[in-house]
C-alpha positions in Angstrom: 0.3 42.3 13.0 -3.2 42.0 14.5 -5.1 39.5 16.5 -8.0 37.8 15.8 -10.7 35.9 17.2 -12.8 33.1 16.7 -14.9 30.4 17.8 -13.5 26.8 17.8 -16.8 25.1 18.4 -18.2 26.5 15.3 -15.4 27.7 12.9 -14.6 24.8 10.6 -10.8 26.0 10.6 -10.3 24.3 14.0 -10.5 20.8 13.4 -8.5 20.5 10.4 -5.9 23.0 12.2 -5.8 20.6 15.1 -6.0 17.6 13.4 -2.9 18.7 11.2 -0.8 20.5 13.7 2.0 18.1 15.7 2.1 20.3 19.0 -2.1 19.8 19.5 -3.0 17.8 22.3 -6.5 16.1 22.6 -7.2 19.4 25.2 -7.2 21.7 21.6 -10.0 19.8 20.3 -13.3 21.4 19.6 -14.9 17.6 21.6 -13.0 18.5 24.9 -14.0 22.4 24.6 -17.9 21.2 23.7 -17.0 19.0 26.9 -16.6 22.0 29.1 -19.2 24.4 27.4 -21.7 22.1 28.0 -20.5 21.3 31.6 -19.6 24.8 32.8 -21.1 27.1 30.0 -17.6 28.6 29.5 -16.7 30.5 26.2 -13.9 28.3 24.4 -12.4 31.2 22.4 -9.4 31.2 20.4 -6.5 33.8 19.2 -4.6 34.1 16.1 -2.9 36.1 14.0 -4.5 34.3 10.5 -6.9 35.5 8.6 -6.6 32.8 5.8 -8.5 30.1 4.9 -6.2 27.7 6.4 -4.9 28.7 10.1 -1.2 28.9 10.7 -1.1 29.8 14.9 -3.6 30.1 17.5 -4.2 29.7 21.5 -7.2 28.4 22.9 -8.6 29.7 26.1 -11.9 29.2 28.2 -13.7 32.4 28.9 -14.6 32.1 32.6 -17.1 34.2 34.5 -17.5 33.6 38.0 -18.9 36.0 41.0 -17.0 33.6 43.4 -13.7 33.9 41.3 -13.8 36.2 39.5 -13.9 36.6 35.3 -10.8 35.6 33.5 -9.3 34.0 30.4 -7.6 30.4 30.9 -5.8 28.3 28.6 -7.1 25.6 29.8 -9.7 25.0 32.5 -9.8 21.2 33.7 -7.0 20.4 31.3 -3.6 19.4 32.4 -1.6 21.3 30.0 -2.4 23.1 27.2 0.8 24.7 24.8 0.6 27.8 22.6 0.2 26.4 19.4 1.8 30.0 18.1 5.8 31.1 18.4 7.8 34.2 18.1 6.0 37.1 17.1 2.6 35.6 16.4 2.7 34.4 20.0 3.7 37.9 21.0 1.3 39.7 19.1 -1.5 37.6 20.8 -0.4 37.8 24.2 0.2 41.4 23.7 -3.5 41.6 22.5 -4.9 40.0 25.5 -2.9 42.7 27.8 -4.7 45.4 26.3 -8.0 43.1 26.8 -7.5 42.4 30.1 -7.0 46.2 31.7 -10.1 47.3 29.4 -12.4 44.5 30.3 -11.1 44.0 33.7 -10.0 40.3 33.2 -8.7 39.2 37.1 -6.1 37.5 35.0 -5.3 35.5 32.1 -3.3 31.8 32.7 -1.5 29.7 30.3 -0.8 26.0 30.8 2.3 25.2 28.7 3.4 21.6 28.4 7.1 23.1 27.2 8.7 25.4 30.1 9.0 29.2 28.2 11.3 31.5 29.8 9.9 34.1 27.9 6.9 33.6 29.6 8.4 35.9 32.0 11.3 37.5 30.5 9.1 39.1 27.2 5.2 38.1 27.8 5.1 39.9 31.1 3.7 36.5 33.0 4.9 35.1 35.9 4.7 31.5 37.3 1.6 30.7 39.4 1.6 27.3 39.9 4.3 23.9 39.7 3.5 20.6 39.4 5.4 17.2 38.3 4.5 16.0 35.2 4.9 12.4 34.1 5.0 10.0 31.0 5.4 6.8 29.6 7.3 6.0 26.4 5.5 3.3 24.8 7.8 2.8 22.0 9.6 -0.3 23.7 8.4 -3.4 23.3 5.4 -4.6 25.8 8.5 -6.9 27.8 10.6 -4.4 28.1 8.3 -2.3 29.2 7.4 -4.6 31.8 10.9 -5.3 33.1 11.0 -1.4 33.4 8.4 -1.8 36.3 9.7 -1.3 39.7 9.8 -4.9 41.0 8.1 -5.0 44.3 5.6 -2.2 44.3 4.5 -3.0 40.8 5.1 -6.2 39.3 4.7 -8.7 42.4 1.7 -7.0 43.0 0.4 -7.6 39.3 1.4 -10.8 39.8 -1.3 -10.5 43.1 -3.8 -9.3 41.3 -3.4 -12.5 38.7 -4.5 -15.0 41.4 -7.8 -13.0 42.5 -9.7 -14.0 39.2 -10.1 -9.6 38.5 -12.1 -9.4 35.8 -11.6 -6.4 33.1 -14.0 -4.6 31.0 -13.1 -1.3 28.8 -15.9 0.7 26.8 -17.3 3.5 27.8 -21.4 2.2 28.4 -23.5 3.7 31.0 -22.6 0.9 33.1 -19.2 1.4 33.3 -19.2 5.2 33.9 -21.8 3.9 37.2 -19.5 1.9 38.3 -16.4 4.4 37.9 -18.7 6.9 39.7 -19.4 5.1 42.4 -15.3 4.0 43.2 -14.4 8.2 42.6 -17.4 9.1 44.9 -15.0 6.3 47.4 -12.2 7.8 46.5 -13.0 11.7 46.8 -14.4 10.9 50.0 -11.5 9.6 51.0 -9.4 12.4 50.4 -11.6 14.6 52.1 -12.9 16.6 48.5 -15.8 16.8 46.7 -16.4 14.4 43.2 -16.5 16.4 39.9 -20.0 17.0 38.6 -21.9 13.2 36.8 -22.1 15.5 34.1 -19.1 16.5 33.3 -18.1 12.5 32.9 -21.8 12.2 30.9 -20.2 15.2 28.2 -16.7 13.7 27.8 -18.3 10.1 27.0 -20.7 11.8 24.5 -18.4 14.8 23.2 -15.0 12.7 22.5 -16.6 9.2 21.8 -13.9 6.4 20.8 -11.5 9.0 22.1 -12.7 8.1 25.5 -12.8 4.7 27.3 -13.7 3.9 31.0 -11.1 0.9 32.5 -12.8 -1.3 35.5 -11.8 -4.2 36.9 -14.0 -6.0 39.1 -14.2 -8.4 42.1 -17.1 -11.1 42.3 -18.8 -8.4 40.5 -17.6 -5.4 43.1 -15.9 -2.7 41.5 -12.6 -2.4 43.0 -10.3 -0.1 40.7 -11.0 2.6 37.8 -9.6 5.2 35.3 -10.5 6.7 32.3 -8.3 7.3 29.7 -8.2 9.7 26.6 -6.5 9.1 23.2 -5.1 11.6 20.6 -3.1 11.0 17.6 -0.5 8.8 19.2 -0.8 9.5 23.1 -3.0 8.0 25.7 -3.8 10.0 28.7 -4.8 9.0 32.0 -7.1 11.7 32.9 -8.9 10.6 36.1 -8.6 7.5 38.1 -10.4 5.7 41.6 -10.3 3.1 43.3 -11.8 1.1 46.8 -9.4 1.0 49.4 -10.9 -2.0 50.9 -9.5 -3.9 47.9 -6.0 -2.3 47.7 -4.0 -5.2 48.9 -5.0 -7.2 45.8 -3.0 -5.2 43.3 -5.9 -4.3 41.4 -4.6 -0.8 40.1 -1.0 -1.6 39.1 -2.9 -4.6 37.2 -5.2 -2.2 35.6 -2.5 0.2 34.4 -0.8 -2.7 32.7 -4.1 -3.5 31.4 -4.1 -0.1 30.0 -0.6 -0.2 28.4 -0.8 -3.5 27.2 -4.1 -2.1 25.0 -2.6 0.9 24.4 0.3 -0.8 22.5 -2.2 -3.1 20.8 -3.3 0.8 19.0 0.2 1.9 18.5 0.1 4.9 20.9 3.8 5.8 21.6 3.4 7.6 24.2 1.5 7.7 28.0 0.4 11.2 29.6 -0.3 10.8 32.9 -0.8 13.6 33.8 0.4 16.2 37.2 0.9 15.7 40.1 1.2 18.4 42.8 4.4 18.4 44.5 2.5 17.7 48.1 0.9 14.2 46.4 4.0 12.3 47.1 2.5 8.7 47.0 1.0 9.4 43.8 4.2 11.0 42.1 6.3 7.7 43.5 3.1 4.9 42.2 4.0 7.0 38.8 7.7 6.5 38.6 7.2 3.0 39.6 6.1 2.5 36.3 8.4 3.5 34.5 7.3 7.1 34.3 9.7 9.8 33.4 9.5 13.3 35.5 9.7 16.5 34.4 8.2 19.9 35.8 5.0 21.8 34.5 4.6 25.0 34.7 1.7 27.4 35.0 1.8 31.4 33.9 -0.1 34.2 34.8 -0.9 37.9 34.1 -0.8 39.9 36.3 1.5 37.8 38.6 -0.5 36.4 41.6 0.4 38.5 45.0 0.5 34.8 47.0 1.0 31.4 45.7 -3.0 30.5 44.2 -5.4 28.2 47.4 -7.5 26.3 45.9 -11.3 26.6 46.1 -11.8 22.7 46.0 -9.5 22.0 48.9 -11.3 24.4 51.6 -10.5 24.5 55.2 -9.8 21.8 57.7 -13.2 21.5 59.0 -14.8 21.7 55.5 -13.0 18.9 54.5 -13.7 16.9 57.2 -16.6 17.4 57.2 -17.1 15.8 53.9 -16.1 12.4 55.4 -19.6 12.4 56.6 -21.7 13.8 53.7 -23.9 11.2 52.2 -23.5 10.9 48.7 -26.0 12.8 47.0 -25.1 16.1 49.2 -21.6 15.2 48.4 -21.8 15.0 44.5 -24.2 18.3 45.5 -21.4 20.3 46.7 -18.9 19.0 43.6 -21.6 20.3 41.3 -21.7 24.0 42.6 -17.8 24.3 43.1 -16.2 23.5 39.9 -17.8 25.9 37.4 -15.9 28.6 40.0 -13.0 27.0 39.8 -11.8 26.5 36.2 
C-alpha cells in the first residue's frame, strides 16, 4: 500500500468524507483548518491510503514551521483531540510513511492527538506518549431535570440559584459585539493567570470560518460583562472550547448559570453529547468545577515521534518572572505578546 497526500482546504473529497464519517470531530473540518491557516499560515495537510473518488481513511495534520520551535507535523495544533480517522494497516501504512518523511525532511517530530487511548501507538507505530491530560464530557441524552439533579448541590446548583436573584442577563450569537465583550473578560482572565490572550484574530477566523457552528455565551451585569465561553457544535456534540470570566463578579454564580444556559440550549438542538475539553492534571480547580457538573473523566493522551528526551515545557507558560510580569502589561502590549507566541507554539 502507498500513501497519499492532499489538501483538505481545497480537495472536494474532504467535506463529504467528514461530513459522512462517525469518528470526525468538528477539529477534521476544512472551517476549523481554514481557521488556523488563516491565523497561523500552517499547511492543513492530510494522509491517506485512497485514491478513489470517494475517501475511505485519512489523518489530518498541520504543517508547522517555526525557527523558535522548530518544523514539524501535528495532528492537531490548537485542537483538543484529534483521532486517526484510519485503522489497521491503512493507519500503519501512513504512519510508516511519515517516518520515512520525517528523517528525510528533518521533521523535529510528528504528534498525534487521539481522543481513543492506542496502545499501539507505542507498541507498533514507534510513538511514545508526550503529554496527559483529563478529558471530560457530558452526556446529554437524559432529560434536562435529570440532568440538573446530576449537578453537585452546593457548588453548582445553589449557586445557579445565586445567579437567579442578580437579574444576569444572557445573550448567544456570535456578533462583533459579543466577541468584544468575550475579549475583554479573557484579556481579565489571562491576565489573571499570569499568560498571554490568544491572538483577536484567531477568535475573528473561527466566527467567520465555522459560522452557525460557532456561538459566543455572555451574560451580563447592569450591562458589565461578567462571565463568557464560546462553544462549537458538530453533528451531535457541543464543545466548550474557550471560556472567561471577571473575578470581581464570581460570588454571583454567573458561570455555573451560564453552563446551564448552555446545556439547557444545547438540548433545545438535540446535541447528545458535551466536550469540554482537557484539562491538565496541575488545573485542579478547573478539573473539579467540571465534575461538578456532571462531567465524566477519562484520560487523553498525546503521542510522539521520536519520543521527547524530557516531559514537553510549554512556550506560553514561560518563567516565573515572565509571568509576572504580565500582571502588569497593559492590554495592548499584552494581546502583543499573545500574537507573536502562538504561531510558535502549535
Amino acid at each position: 500500500m502507498t500513501a497519499y497526500k492532499l489538501n483538505p482546504l481545497t480537495d472536494p473529497r474532504w467535506p463529504e468524507f467528514t461530513n459522512s464519517n462517525p469518528e470526525a470531530f468538528i477539529f477534521h473540518t476544512r472551517e476549523w483548518l481554514n481557521a488556523i491557516h488563516l491565523t497561523y499560515g500552517y499547511e492543513p495537510v492530510v494522509f491517506t491510503t485512497s485514491q478513489e473518488k470517494t475517501l475511505s481513511n485519512a489523518v489530518v495534520f498541520c504543517h508547522i514551521r517555526s525557527w523558535l520551535t522548530g518544523t514539524r507535523l501535528v495532528s492537531l495544533p490548537f485542537s483538543d483531540h484529534c483521532q486517526p480517522l484510519a485503522k489497521e494497516l491503512d493507519l500503519e501504512t501512513i504512519l510508516s510513511d511519515l517516518e520515512n518523511q520525517r528523517r528525510s525532511k528533518k521533521l523535529k517530530y510528528v504528534e498525534l492527538r487521539p481522543l481513543e487511548n492506542n496502545d499501539q501507538m507505542e507498541a507498533r507505530f514507534n510513538f511514545s506518549n508526550s503529554e496527559s491530560f483529563y478529558f471530560q464530557k457530558i452526556n446529554l441524552r437524559p432529560d434536562v431535570d435529570a440532568i440538573y439533579k446530576n449537578f453537585h448541590d452546593s457548588c453548582i446548583r445553589r449557586k445557579i440559584r445565586r445567579a437567579g436573584r442578580e437579574n444576569l442577563v444572557y445573550e448567544s450569537g456570535r456578533t462583533e459585539e459579543l466577541l468584544k465583550k468575550f475579549r475583554h473578560l479573557l484579556l481579565l482572565t489571562r491576565r489573571r493567570h499570569r499568560l498571554p490572550p490568544q491572538p483577536a484574530s484567531w477568535f475573528q477566523n473561527i466566527v467567520h470560518c465555522l459560522g452557525e457552528m460557532v456561538t459566543i455565551h455572555v451574560l451580563s451585569k447592569d450591562g458589565i460583562p461578567v462571565s463568557s465561553v464560546i462553544t462549537l457544535t458538530y453533528k451531535k456534540s457541543m464543545i466548550y472550547k474557550y471560556g472567561c470570566s471577571d473575578a470581581h463578579f464570581n460570588s454571583m454564580g454567573g458561570t455555573p448559570l451560564l453552563f446551564w444556559k448552555v446545556i439547557q440550549q444545547a438540548k433545545e438542538m438535540g446535541i447528545e453529547e458535551f466536550d469540554l475539553g482537557r484539562s491538565g492534571y496541575e488545573d485542579q480547580g478547573l478539573i473539579a468545577f467540571k465534575e461538578h457538573l456532571g462531567a465524566i473523566s477519562s484520560t487523553l493522551k498525546y503521542y510522539r515521534n521520536p519520543a521527547p528526551q524530557i516531559q514537553r515545557k510549554r512556550l506560553i507558560s514561560g518563567s516565573a518572572w515572565a509571568r509576572q510580569a504580565m500582571v502588569r502589561l497593559p492590554d495592548p502590549l499584552l494581546a502583543g505578546i499573545g500574537q507573536l507566541l502562538y504561531r510558535h507554539i502549535g
